[in-house]
C-alpha positions in Angstrom: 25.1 -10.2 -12.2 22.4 -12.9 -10.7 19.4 -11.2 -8.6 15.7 -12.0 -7.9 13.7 -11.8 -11.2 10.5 -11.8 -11.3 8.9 -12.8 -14.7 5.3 -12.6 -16.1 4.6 -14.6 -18.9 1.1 -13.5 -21.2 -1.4 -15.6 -22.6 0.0 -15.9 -25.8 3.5 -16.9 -24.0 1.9 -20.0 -22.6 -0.5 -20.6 -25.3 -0.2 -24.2 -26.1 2.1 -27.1 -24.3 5.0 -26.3 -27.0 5.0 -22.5 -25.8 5.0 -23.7 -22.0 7.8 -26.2 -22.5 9.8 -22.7 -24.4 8.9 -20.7 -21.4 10.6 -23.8 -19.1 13.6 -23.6 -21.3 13.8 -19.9 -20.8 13.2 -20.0 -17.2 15.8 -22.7 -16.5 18.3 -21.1 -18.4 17.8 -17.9 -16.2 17.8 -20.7 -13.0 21.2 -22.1 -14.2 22.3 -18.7 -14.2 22.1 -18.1 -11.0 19.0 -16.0 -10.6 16.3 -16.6 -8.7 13.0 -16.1 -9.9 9.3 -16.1 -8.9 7.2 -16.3 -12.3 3.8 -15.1 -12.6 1.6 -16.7 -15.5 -1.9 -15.7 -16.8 -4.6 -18.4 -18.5 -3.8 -20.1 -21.4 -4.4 -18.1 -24.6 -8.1 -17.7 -24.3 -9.1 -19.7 -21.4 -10.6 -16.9 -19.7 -12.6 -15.9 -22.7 -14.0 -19.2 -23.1 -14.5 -19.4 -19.7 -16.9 -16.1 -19.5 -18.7 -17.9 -22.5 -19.3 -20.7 -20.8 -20.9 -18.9 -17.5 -22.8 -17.0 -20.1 -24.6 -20.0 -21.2 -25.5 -21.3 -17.9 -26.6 -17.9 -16.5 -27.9 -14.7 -18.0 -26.4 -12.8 -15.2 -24.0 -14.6 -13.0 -22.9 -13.9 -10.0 -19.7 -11.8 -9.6 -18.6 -13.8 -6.7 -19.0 -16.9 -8.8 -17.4 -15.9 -11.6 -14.0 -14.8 -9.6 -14.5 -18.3 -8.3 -14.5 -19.6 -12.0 -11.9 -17.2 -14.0 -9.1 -18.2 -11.6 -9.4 -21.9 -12.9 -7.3 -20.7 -16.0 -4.1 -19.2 -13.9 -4.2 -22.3 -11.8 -4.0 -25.0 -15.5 -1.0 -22.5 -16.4 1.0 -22.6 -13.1 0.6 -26.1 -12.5 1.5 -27.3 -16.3 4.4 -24.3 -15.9 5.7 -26.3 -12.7 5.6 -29.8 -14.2 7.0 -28.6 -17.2 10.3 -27.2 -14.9 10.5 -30.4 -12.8 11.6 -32.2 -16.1 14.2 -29.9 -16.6 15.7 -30.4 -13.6 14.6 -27.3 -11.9 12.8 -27.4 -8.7 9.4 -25.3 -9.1 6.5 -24.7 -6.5 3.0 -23.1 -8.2 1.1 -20.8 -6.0 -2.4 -19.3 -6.0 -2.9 -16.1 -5.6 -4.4 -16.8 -1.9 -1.6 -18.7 -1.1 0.7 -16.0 -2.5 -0.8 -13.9 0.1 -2.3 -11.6 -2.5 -4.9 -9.5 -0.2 -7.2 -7.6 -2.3 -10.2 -5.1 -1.7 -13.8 -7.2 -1.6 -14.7 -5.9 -5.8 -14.9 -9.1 -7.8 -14.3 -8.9 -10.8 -12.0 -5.6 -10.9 -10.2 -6.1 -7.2 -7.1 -3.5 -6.4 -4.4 -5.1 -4.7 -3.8 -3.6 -0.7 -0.6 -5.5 -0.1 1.2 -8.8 -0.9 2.4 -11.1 2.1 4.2 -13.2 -0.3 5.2 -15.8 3.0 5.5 -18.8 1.2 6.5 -17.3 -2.3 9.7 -16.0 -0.1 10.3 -19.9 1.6 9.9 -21.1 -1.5 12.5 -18.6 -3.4 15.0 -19.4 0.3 14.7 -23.2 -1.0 16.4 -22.1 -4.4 12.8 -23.2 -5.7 11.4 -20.9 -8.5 8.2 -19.8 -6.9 5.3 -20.0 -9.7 2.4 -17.9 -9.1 -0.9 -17.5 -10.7 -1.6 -13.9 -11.8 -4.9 -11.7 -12.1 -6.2 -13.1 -9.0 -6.0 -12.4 -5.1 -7.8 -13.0 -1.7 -10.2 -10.2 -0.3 -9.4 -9.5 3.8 -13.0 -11.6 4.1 -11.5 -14.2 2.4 -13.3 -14.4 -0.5 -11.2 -15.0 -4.2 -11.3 -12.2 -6.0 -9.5 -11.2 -9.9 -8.1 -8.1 -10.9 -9.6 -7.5 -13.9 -8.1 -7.6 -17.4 -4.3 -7.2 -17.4 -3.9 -8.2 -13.8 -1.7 -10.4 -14.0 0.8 -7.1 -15.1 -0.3 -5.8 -11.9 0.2 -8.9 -10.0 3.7 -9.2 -11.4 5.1 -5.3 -10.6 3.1 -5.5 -7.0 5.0 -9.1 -6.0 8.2 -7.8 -7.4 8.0 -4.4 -5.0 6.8 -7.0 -2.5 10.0 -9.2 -2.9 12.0 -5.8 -3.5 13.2 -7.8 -6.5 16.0 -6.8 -9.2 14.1 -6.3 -12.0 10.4 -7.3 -13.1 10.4 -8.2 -17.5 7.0 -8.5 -18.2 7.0 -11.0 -21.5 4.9 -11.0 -24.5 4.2 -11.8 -28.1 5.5 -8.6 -29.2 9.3 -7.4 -28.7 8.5 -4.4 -26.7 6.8 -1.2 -26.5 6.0 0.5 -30.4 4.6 3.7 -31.7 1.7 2.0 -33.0 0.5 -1.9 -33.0 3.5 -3.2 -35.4 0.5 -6.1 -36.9 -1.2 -3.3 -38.2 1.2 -0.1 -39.0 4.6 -2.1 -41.3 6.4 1.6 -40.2 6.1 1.1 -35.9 9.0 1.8 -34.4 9.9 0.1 -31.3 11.4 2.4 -28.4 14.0 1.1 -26.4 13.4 3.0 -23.7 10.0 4.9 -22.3 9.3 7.1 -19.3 6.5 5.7 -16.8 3.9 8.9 -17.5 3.9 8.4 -21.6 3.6 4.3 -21.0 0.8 5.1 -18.5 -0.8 7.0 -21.3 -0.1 4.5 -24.0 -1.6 1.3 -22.1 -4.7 3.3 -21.1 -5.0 4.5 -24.6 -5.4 0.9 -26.1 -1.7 -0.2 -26.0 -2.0 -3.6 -24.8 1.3 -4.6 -23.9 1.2 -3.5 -20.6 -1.6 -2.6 -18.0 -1.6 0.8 -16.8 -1.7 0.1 -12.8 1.1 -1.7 -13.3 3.5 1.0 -14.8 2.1 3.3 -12.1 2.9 0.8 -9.4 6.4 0.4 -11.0 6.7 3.7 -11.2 5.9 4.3 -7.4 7.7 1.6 -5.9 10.9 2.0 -8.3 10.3 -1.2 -9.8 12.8 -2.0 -13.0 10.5 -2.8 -15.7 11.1 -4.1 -19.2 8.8 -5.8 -21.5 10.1 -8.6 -23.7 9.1 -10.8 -26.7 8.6 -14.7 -24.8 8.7 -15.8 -28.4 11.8 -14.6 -29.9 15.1 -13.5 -28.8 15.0 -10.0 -28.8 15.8 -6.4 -27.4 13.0 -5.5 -25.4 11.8 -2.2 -24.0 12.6 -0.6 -20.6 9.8 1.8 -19.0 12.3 4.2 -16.9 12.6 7.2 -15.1 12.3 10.3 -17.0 15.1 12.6 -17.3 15.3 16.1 -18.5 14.6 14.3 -22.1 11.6 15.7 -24.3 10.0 12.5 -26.3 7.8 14.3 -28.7 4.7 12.2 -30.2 5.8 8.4 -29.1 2.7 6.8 -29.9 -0.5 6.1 -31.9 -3.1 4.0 -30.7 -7.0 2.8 -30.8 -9.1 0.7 -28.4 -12.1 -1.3 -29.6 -12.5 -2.6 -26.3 -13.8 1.1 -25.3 -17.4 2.4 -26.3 -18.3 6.5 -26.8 -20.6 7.3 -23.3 -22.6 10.7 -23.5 -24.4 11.5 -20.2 -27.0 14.6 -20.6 -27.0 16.0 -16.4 -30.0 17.3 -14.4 -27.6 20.2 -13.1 -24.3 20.5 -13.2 -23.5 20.1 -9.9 -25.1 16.8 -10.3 -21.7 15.3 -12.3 -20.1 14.9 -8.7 -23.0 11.9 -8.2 -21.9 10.6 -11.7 -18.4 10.0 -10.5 -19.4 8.9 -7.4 -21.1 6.0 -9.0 -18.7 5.1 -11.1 -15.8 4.9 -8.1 -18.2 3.0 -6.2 -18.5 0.3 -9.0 -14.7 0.6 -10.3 -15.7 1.7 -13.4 -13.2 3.3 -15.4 -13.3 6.6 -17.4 -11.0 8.2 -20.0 -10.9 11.5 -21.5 -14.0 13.0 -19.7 -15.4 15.9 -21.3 -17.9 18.8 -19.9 -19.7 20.6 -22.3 -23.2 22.5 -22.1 -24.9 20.4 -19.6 -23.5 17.0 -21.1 -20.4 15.0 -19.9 -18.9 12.9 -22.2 -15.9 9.6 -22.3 -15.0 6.3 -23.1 -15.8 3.5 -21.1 -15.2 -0.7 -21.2 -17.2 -2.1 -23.7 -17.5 -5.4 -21.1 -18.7 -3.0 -18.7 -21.6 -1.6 -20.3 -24.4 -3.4 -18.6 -23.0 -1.9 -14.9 -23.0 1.5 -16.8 -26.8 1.1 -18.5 -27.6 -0.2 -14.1 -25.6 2.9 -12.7 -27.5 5.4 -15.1 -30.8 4.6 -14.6 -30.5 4.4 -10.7 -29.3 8.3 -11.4 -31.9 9.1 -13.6 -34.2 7.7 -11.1 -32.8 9.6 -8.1 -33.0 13.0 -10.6 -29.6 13.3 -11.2 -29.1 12.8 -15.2 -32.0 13.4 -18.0 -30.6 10.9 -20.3 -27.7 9.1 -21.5 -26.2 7.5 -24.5 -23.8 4.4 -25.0 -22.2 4.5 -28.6 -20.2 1.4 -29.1 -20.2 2.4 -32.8 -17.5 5.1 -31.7 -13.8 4.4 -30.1 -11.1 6.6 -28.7 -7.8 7.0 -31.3 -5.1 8.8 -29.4 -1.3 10.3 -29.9 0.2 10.3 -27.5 3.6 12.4 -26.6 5.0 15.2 -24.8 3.6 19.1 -23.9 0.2 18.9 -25.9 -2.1 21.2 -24.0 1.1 24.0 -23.9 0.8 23.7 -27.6 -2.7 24.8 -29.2 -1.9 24.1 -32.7 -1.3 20.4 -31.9 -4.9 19.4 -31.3 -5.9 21.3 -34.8 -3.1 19.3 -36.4 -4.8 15.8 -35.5 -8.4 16.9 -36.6 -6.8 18.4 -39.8 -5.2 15.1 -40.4 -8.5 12.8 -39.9 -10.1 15.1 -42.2 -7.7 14.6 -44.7 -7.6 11.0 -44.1 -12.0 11.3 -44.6 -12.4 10.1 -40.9 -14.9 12.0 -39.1 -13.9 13.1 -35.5 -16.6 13.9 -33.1 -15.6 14.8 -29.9 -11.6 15.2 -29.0 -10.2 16.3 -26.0 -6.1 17.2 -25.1 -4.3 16.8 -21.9 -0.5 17.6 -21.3 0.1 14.3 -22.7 -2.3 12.8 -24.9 -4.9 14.0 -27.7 -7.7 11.4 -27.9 -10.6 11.7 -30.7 -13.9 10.3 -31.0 -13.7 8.2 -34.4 -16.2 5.8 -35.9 -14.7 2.2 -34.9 -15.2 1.4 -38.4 -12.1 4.0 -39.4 -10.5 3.5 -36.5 -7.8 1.1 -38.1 -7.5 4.3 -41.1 -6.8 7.1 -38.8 -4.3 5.5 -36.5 -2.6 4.5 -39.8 -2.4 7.7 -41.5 -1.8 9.7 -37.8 1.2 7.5 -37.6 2.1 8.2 -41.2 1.8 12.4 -40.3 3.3 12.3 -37.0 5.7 10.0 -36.3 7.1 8.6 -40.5 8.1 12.1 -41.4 10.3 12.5 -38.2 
Protein backbone atom coordinates (compact mmCIF):
# COMPACT_ATOMS: atom_id res chain seq x y z
CA UNK A 1 0.00 0.00 0.00
CA UNK A 2 1.70 3.51 -1.15
CA UNK A 3 2.02 6.12 1.92
CA UNK A 4 4.48 9.03 2.87
CA UNK A 5 7.98 7.51 3.58
CA UNK A 6 10.37 9.21 4.96
CA UNK A 7 13.89 7.88 4.42
CA UNK A 8 17.33 8.67 5.95
CA UNK A 9 20.25 7.63 4.21
CA UNK A 10 23.83 7.46 6.52
CA UNK A 11 27.14 8.53 5.50
CA UNK A 12 28.29 5.38 4.30
CA UNK A 13 24.85 5.17 2.10
CA UNK A 14 25.99 8.18 0.12
CA UNK A 15 29.63 7.64 0.43
CA UNK A 16 30.88 8.11 -3.11
CA UNK A 17 28.88 9.25 -6.47
CA UNK A 18 28.31 5.38 -7.29
CA UNK A 19 26.52 4.93 -3.76
CA UNK A 20 24.35 8.27 -4.44
CA UNK A 21 23.37 7.11 -7.91
CA UNK A 22 22.17 3.44 -5.82
CA UNK A 23 20.35 5.53 -3.41
CA UNK A 24 18.57 7.39 -6.66
CA UNK A 25 17.74 4.02 -7.99
CA UNK A 26 16.20 2.98 -4.68
CA UNK A 27 14.38 6.11 -4.16
CA UNK A 28 12.85 6.11 -7.65
CA UNK A 29 11.84 2.78 -7.44
CA UNK A 30 9.89 3.59 -4.17
CA UNK A 31 8.61 7.00 -6.33
CA UNK A 32 7.28 4.72 -9.21
CA UNK A 33 5.64 2.93 -6.62
CA UNK A 34 3.53 5.28 -5.65
CA UNK A 35 4.94 6.48 -2.39
CA UNK A 36 5.84 9.66 -1.57
CA UNK A 37 8.77 10.38 0.18
CA UNK A 38 10.81 13.14 1.82
CA UNK A 39 14.53 11.83 2.17
CA UNK A 40 16.87 13.01 4.70
CA UNK A 41 20.72 12.58 3.98
CA UNK A 42 23.80 13.15 6.17
CA UNK A 43 27.57 14.29 4.76
CA UNK A 44 29.27 12.29 2.57
CA UNK A 45 31.21 9.45 4.38
CA UNK A 46 33.62 11.59 6.33
CA UNK A 47 33.01 15.06 5.27
CA UNK A 48 32.18 16.15 8.61
CA UNK A 49 35.26 14.65 10.07
CA UNK A 50 37.50 16.26 7.66
CA UNK A 51 35.67 19.22 7.99
CA UNK A 52 36.41 19.49 12.05
CA UNK A 53 40.10 18.89 10.88
CA UNK A 54 40.17 21.43 8.76
CA UNK A 55 38.77 24.19 11.44
CA UNK A 56 41.27 22.66 13.73
CA UNK A 57 44.05 23.79 11.62
CA UNK A 58 42.95 27.27 11.25
CA UNK A 59 41.93 27.74 14.87
CA UNK A 60 42.91 26.27 18.10
CA UNK A 61 39.54 26.93 19.52
CA UNK A 62 36.87 27.82 17.09
CA UNK A 63 34.01 29.31 17.53
CA UNK A 64 30.84 27.09 18.03
CA UNK A 65 28.77 29.45 16.09
CA UNK A 66 31.22 29.07 13.28
CA UNK A 67 31.64 25.75 13.26
CA UNK A 68 27.61 24.97 12.95
CA UNK A 69 28.06 27.51 10.12
CA UNK A 70 30.84 25.10 8.58
CA UNK A 71 29.55 21.31 9.43
CA UNK A 72 26.33 22.00 7.59
CA UNK A 73 28.33 22.40 4.28
CA UNK A 74 28.49 18.52 4.17
CA UNK A 75 24.48 17.85 4.35
CA UNK A 76 24.07 20.57 1.76
CA UNK A 77 27.00 18.50 -1.09
CA UNK A 78 24.71 15.37 -0.29
CA UNK A 79 21.28 16.81 -0.87
CA UNK A 80 22.10 18.75 -3.80
CA UNK A 81 24.16 15.75 -5.66
CA UNK A 82 21.03 13.45 -4.15
CA UNK A 83 18.61 15.79 -6.11
CA UNK A 84 20.59 15.90 -9.42
CA UNK A 85 21.14 12.46 -9.20
CA UNK A 86 16.95 11.91 -9.18
CA UNK A 87 16.32 14.49 -11.91
CA UNK A 88 18.15 11.99 -14.35
CA UNK A 89 15.99 9.47 -13.38
CA UNK A 90 13.12 11.01 -14.22
CA UNK A 91 11.95 11.90 -10.76
CA UNK A 92 11.21 15.35 -9.81
CA UNK A 93 13.32 16.17 -6.46
CA UNK A 94 13.62 19.52 -4.49
CA UNK A 95 16.78 19.63 -1.72
CA UNK A 96 16.08 21.53 1.38
CA UNK A 97 18.21 22.95 4.28
CA UNK A 98 17.47 22.43 7.39
CA UNK A 99 16.37 26.25 7.83
CA UNK A 100 14.30 26.05 4.91
CA UNK A 101 12.80 22.75 6.22
CA UNK A 102 11.62 24.84 9.06
CA UNK A 103 13.85 22.87 11.47
CA UNK A 104 13.58 25.28 14.73
CA UNK A 105 16.03 24.34 17.18
CA UNK A 106 17.16 25.57 20.73
CA UNK A 107 20.28 28.36 20.50
CA UNK A 108 23.28 25.17 21.64
CA UNK A 109 25.52 24.93 18.59
CA UNK A 110 26.98 22.19 18.25
CA UNK A 111 24.50 19.79 20.19
CA UNK A 112 20.97 21.68 19.32
CA UNK A 113 17.55 19.77 20.46
CA UNK A 114 14.98 20.09 17.97
CA UNK A 115 11.54 22.28 19.47
CA UNK A 116 9.40 21.69 16.44
CA UNK A 117 9.49 21.26 12.64
CA UNK A 118 7.35 23.66 10.34
CA UNK A 119 8.16 21.58 7.47
CA UNK A 120 6.06 24.35 5.03
CA UNK A 121 7.80 23.86 2.02
CA UNK A 122 8.87 20.17 2.65
CA UNK A 123 4.86 19.69 2.63
CA UNK A 124 4.41 21.96 -0.98
CA UNK A 125 6.96 20.23 -2.23
CA UNK A 126 5.67 16.48 -1.29
CA UNK A 127 1.77 18.22 -2.69
CA UNK A 128 3.84 18.67 -6.12
CA UNK A 129 4.45 14.82 -6.20
CA UNK A 130 8.15 16.12 -5.73
CA UNK A 131 10.36 13.99 -3.32
CA UNK A 132 11.34 16.57 -0.85
CA UNK A 133 15.24 16.17 -0.05
CA UNK A 134 16.33 17.48 3.14
CA UNK A 135 19.65 17.88 4.77
CA UNK A 136 19.93 16.21 8.18
CA UNK A 137 21.86 17.07 11.52
CA UNK A 138 21.21 20.58 11.19
CA UNK A 139 18.35 23.24 12.06
CA UNK A 140 17.61 27.01 12.73
CA UNK A 141 17.71 28.41 16.33
CA UNK A 142 14.25 30.81 17.01
CA UNK A 143 17.24 33.82 16.69
CA UNK A 144 17.92 32.54 13.54
CA UNK A 145 21.16 31.35 13.89
CA UNK A 146 22.19 27.70 12.07
CA UNK A 147 22.64 25.30 14.48
CA UNK A 148 23.55 21.09 14.20
CA UNK A 149 22.37 18.40 16.29
CA UNK A 150 25.29 16.79 17.13
CA UNK A 151 26.47 13.37 16.08
CA UNK A 152 23.59 11.13 14.77
CA UNK A 153 21.27 14.00 14.10
CA UNK A 154 20.39 13.39 11.13
CA UNK A 155 18.40 10.02 12.92
CA UNK A 156 16.78 12.62 14.84
CA UNK A 157 16.06 14.86 12.05
CA UNK A 158 14.53 12.00 10.21
CA UNK A 159 11.97 10.51 13.22
CA UNK A 160 11.13 14.33 14.15
CA UNK A 161 10.16 15.32 10.24
CA UNK A 162 8.40 12.04 9.88
CA UNK A 163 6.03 12.85 13.25
CA UNK A 164 6.01 16.23 11.73
CA UNK A 165 4.55 14.97 8.31
CA UNK A 166 2.60 12.30 10.50
CA UNK A 167 4.19 10.04 7.86
CA UNK A 168 3.67 6.07 7.33
CA UNK A 169 6.73 4.79 8.22
CA UNK A 170 10.30 6.32 8.80
CA UNK A 171 13.40 3.37 7.58
CA UNK A 172 16.35 4.74 8.76
CA UNK A 173 19.15 3.13 6.12
CA UNK A 174 22.59 1.96 6.77
CA UNK A 175 25.66 -0.11 5.99
CA UNK A 176 24.49 -2.80 8.21
CA UNK A 177 21.14 -4.92 7.66
CA UNK A 178 19.68 -3.94 10.93
CA UNK A 179 19.83 -3.96 14.51
CA UNK A 180 22.48 -7.09 16.07
CA UNK A 181 23.40 -8.38 19.36
CA UNK A 182 26.79 -7.20 18.95
CA UNK A 183 28.73 -5.24 15.99
CA UNK A 184 28.52 -8.27 13.35
CA UNK A 185 32.35 -6.79 11.82
CA UNK A 186 33.65 -7.80 14.91
CA UNK A 187 31.57 -10.77 16.65
CA UNK A 188 31.19 -13.72 13.24
CA UNK A 189 28.18 -15.09 15.89
CA UNK A 190 25.78 -11.57 15.95
CA UNK A 191 22.53 -12.21 15.56
CA UNK A 192 20.38 -9.82 13.89
CA UNK A 193 16.78 -9.14 15.59
CA UNK A 194 13.99 -8.70 13.52
CA UNK A 195 12.20 -6.94 15.76
CA UNK A 196 13.19 -4.67 19.02
CA UNK A 197 11.15 -2.72 21.65
CA UNK A 198 11.99 1.13 21.85
CA UNK A 199 13.36 0.98 25.76
CA UNK A 200 16.13 -2.02 24.92
CA UNK A 201 17.09 0.02 21.37
CA UNK A 202 17.29 3.20 23.54
CA UNK A 203 19.75 1.28 25.63
CA UNK A 204 21.58 -0.24 22.83
CA UNK A 205 22.33 3.10 20.83
CA UNK A 206 23.39 4.84 24.02
CA UNK A 207 25.57 1.97 24.94
CA UNK A 208 27.75 2.32 21.70
CA UNK A 209 25.31 0.74 19.12
CA UNK A 210 25.75 3.00 16.35
CA UNK A 211 23.06 2.16 14.15
CA UNK A 212 20.71 4.34 15.48
CA UNK A 213 20.78 7.57 17.73
CA UNK A 214 19.11 7.28 20.94
CA UNK A 215 16.82 10.68 20.68
CA UNK A 216 15.61 9.34 17.82
CA UNK A 217 14.13 6.00 19.06
CA UNK A 218 12.75 8.02 22.00
CA UNK A 219 11.10 10.50 19.68
CA UNK A 220 9.79 7.50 17.68
CA UNK A 221 8.74 6.05 20.50
CA UNK A 222 6.75 9.21 21.73
CA UNK A 223 5.16 10.24 18.70
CA UNK A 224 4.32 6.52 17.40
CA UNK A 225 6.57 6.81 14.66
CA UNK A 226 7.08 3.29 12.56
CA UNK A 227 10.66 2.77 12.56
CA UNK A 228 12.89 0.20 10.77
CA UNK A 229 16.46 0.32 10.06
CA UNK A 230 17.67 -1.05 6.75
CA UNK A 231 20.91 -2.05 4.89
CA UNK A 232 21.13 1.02 1.84
CA UNK A 233 23.65 -1.39 0.41
CA UNK A 234 22.07 -4.67 0.00
CA UNK A 235 18.71 -6.06 -0.31
CA UNK A 236 17.85 -7.22 2.89
CA UNK A 237 15.37 -7.80 5.88
CA UNK A 238 15.83 -5.05 8.14
CA UNK A 239 14.95 -4.52 11.71
CA UNK A 240 11.71 -2.87 13.17
CA UNK A 241 12.05 -0.93 16.66
CA UNK A 242 8.29 -1.59 17.93
CA UNK A 243 6.10 -1.39 20.76
CA UNK A 244 6.70 -3.71 23.45
CA UNK A 245 4.18 -6.35 24.30
CA UNK A 246 3.97 -8.55 27.23
CA UNK A 247 7.22 -10.24 25.60
CA UNK A 248 10.43 -10.81 27.85
CA UNK A 249 13.74 -10.33 25.46
CA UNK A 250 16.36 -11.55 27.82
CA UNK A 251 20.07 -10.27 27.08
CA UNK A 252 19.60 -8.76 23.35
CA UNK A 253 22.83 -7.09 23.20
CA UNK A 254 26.56 -6.56 23.71
CA UNK A 255 28.24 -3.47 23.04
CA UNK A 256 31.40 -1.09 23.60
CA UNK A 257 31.91 2.60 22.90
CA UNK A 258 35.41 4.11 22.28
CA UNK A 259 33.94 7.27 21.60
CA UNK A 260 33.20 7.50 25.63
CA UNK A 261 36.11 8.25 28.16
CA UNK A 262 35.89 6.94 32.16
CA UNK A 263 35.15 10.58 34.23
CA UNK A 264 35.70 10.35 38.17
CA UNK A 265 34.71 13.60 39.96
CA UNK A 266 36.01 13.67 43.81
CA UNK A 267 32.93 16.34 45.55
CA UNK A 268 33.44 19.04 48.18
CA UNK A 269 30.07 17.65 49.84
CA UNK A 270 27.67 15.66 48.71
CA UNK A 271 25.13 17.92 48.29
CA UNK A 272 27.42 19.62 45.99
CA UNK A 273 26.67 16.73 43.03
CA UNK A 274 23.31 18.77 42.29
CA UNK A 275 25.89 21.79 40.89
CA UNK A 276 27.69 19.01 38.88
CA UNK A 277 24.58 18.14 36.93
CA UNK A 278 23.64 21.47 36.74
CA UNK A 279 26.67 22.14 34.68
CA UNK A 280 26.55 19.56 32.69
CA UNK A 281 22.62 20.30 31.54
CA UNK A 282 23.57 23.70 31.02
CA UNK A 283 26.35 22.77 28.49
CA UNK A 284 24.41 19.56 26.97
CA UNK A 285 26.80 17.30 28.11
CA UNK A 286 25.82 13.88 28.27
CA UNK A 287 26.29 11.27 31.08
CA UNK A 288 25.90 7.46 31.25
CA UNK A 289 25.91 5.16 34.01
CA UNK A 290 26.59 7.73 36.86
CA UNK A 291 27.76 6.25 39.97
CA UNK A 292 27.88 7.71 43.77
CA UNK A 293 30.28 6.24 45.90
CA UNK A 294 32.12 7.66 49.12
CA UNK A 295 32.23 11.21 48.19
CA UNK A 296 33.14 10.51 44.48
CA UNK A 297 30.74 10.38 41.45
CA UNK A 298 31.71 8.56 38.64
CA UNK A 299 30.47 7.99 34.46
CA UNK A 300 31.24 7.98 31.01
CA UNK A 301 31.31 10.95 29.01
CA UNK A 302 32.07 11.93 24.93
CA UNK A 303 35.52 11.60 24.34
CA UNK A 304 34.97 14.97 21.75
CA UNK A 305 33.53 16.58 24.66
CA UNK A 306 36.34 16.49 27.03
CA UNK A 307 37.69 19.96 26.68
CA UNK A 308 33.96 21.43 27.87
CA UNK A 309 34.26 18.90 30.72
CA UNK A 310 38.17 19.83 31.79
CA UNK A 311 36.29 24.01 31.48
CA UNK A 312 33.10 22.92 33.46
CA UNK A 313 35.28 21.27 36.25
CA UNK A 314 37.59 23.78 37.04
CA UNK A 315 34.95 26.61 37.12
CA UNK A 316 33.43 24.09 40.03
CA UNK A 317 36.51 23.48 41.69
CA UNK A 318 36.99 27.16 41.67
CA UNK A 319 33.51 28.01 43.09
CA UNK A 320 34.30 25.06 45.97
CA UNK A 321 32.18 22.61 44.73
CA UNK A 322 34.53 19.48 43.62
CA UNK A 323 38.28 18.76 45.13
CA UNK A 324 39.40 17.08 42.12
CA UNK A 325 38.58 15.27 39.10
CA UNK A 326 39.87 12.64 36.69
CA UNK A 327 39.34 12.03 32.88
CA UNK A 328 40.45 8.42 31.88
CA UNK A 329 40.14 7.93 28.20
CA UNK A 330 42.22 4.84 28.70
CA UNK A 331 38.87 3.21 30.14
CA UNK A 332 35.40 2.64 28.10
CA UNK A 333 31.97 1.48 29.00
CA UNK A 334 31.15 -2.47 27.73
CA UNK A 335 27.46 -3.09 28.33
CA UNK A 336 24.67 -6.15 28.02
CA UNK A 337 22.07 -5.12 27.58
CA UNK A 338 18.52 -7.01 28.08
CA UNK A 339 15.60 -7.37 30.23
CA UNK A 340 14.98 -7.24 34.39
CA UNK A 341 18.72 -6.92 35.51
CA UNK A 342 18.53 -4.89 38.70
CA UNK A 343 15.45 -7.58 39.89
CA UNK A 344 18.12 -10.11 39.37
CA UNK A 345 21.32 -9.86 41.68
CA UNK A 346 23.18 -12.71 40.38
CA UNK A 347 23.23 -11.11 36.89
CA UNK A 348 25.73 -8.29 37.62
CA UNK A 349 28.12 -11.13 39.41
CA UNK A 350 27.75 -13.20 36.25
CA UNK A 351 29.30 -10.38 33.91
CA UNK A 352 32.28 -9.61 36.30
CA UNK A 353 32.77 -13.40 36.61
CA UNK A 354 32.98 -13.60 32.94
CA UNK A 355 35.61 -10.59 32.32
CA UNK A 356 37.62 -12.26 34.89
CA UNK A 357 37.55 -15.33 33.18
CA UNK A 358 38.15 -13.66 29.95
CA UNK A 359 41.58 -11.77 32.06
CA UNK A 360 39.75 -8.27 31.51
CA UNK A 361 39.86 -6.18 34.43
CA UNK A 362 36.61 -4.41 35.38
CA UNK A 363 36.77 -1.38 37.47
CA UNK A 364 33.74 0.21 38.14
CA UNK A 365 30.14 -1.42 36.95
CA UNK A 366 26.99 -0.32 37.56
CA UNK A 367 23.18 -2.14 36.75
CA UNK A 368 19.96 -0.59 35.97
CA UNK A 369 16.65 -2.52 35.13
CA UNK A 370 18.00 -2.81 31.65
CA UNK A 371 21.57 -2.59 31.18
CA UNK A 372 24.85 -3.77 33.07
CA UNK A 373 27.71 -1.47 31.98
CA UNK A 374 31.52 -2.06 33.21
CA UNK A 375 34.45 -0.04 33.30
CA UNK A 376 37.09 -1.93 30.99
CA UNK A 377 40.48 -0.91 29.75
CA UNK A 378 39.70 0.32 25.99
CA UNK A 379 42.51 -1.85 25.18
CA UNK A 380 40.25 -5.25 26.06
CA UNK A 381 37.45 -3.69 25.19
CA UNK A 382 37.09 -5.57 21.73
CA UNK A 383 37.92 -9.13 24.21
CA UNK A 384 35.17 -8.72 26.65
CA UNK A 385 32.42 -7.81 24.33
CA UNK A 386 33.55 -10.86 22.36
CA UNK A 387 33.63 -13.42 25.03
CA UNK A 388 30.32 -11.66 26.85
CA UNK A 389 28.65 -12.38 23.69
CA UNK A 390 30.06 -15.84 23.57
CA UNK A 391 28.60 -16.46 27.55
CA UNK A 392 25.39 -14.72 27.13
CA UNK A 393 23.87 -14.68 24.15
CA UNK A 394 25.95 -18.13 21.82
CA UNK A 395 24.83 -20.62 24.44
CA UNK A 396 21.13 -19.59 24.14
Amino acid sequence: MAGLIVQKYGGTSVAQPERICSVADRIAARYHAGHRLAVVVSAMGHTTDELIELAQKVSKEPPRREMDMLLTAGERISMALLSMALSDRGVPARSFTGSQSGIITDGAHRRARIRRILGDRVREALGRNQVAIVAGFQGVSEDKEITTLGRGGSDTTAVALAAALQADACEIYTDVNGVFSADPRFVAAARQWRTLPHDLMVELATRGAGVLHPRSVELARQYRVPLWVINSLRQAEGTEIVVRGMEEYGVVGVTSDSAKAWLEVKLSRPTALSALWDAAAKGQLAVVSPQFLDGRVSFFVEQDCAGEWKSQLQKLASDGFISSFELRTDWVPVSVVGDRFSQDGAALQAVLEALMSAGVEATAGNASSLAITIAVPAAKASDAVKHLHHVFLEGN
